[in-house]
N, C-alpha and C positions, 0 to 999 in steps of 0.2 A: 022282304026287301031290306037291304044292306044300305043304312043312312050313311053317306060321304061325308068326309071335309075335306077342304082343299086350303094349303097349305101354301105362301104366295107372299114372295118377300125376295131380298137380295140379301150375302154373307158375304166378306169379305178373306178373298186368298193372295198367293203372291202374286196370284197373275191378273190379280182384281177382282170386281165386284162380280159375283156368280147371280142369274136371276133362277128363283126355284118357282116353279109352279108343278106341286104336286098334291094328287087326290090319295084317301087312305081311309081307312075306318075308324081312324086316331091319330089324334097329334101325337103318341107314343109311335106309333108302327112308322108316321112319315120320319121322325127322327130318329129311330133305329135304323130303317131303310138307306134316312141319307150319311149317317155314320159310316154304313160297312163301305160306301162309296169314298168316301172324303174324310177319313179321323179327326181332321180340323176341325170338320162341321160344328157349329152350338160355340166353339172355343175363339171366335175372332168376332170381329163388328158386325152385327146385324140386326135387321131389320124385318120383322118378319110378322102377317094377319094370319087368322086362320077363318075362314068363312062355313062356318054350322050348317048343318042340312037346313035348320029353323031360318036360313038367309042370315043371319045375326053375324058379324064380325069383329073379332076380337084379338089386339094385339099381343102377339104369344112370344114377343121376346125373350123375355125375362126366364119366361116360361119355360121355353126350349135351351137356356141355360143351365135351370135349373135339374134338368131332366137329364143333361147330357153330365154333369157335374155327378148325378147318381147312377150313372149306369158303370 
């Protein structure tokens, strides 16, 4: 069995505030995913949880800054 996370937040574009809700096997795979989509993604204002298979929720801001900053 394949544990999820789900990925659940707004980022901001020119055309405003985008709401994401998506599930992945990693905060890496949902932030590559939403890159090939949107090159912005990670690089504008955001806000963004990511909820653990464990139910645990944790704000992954910074995070997904961080990540997009080294890819």
């Amino acid at each position: 069995m394949v544990h999820k996370v789900i990925l659940s937040g707004v980022y901001e574009t020119d055309g405003g505030a985008v709401p994401i809700h998506e599930e992945g096997t990693s905060l890496n795979e949902i932030v590559y995913r939403l890159q090939k989509e949107d090159e912005d993604f990670g690089h504008t204002y955001m806000e963004f949880e990511l909820e653990l298979p464990s139910g645990e929720i944790k704000d992954v801001s910074k995070l997904i800054s961080r990540i997009v900053s080294n890819a």
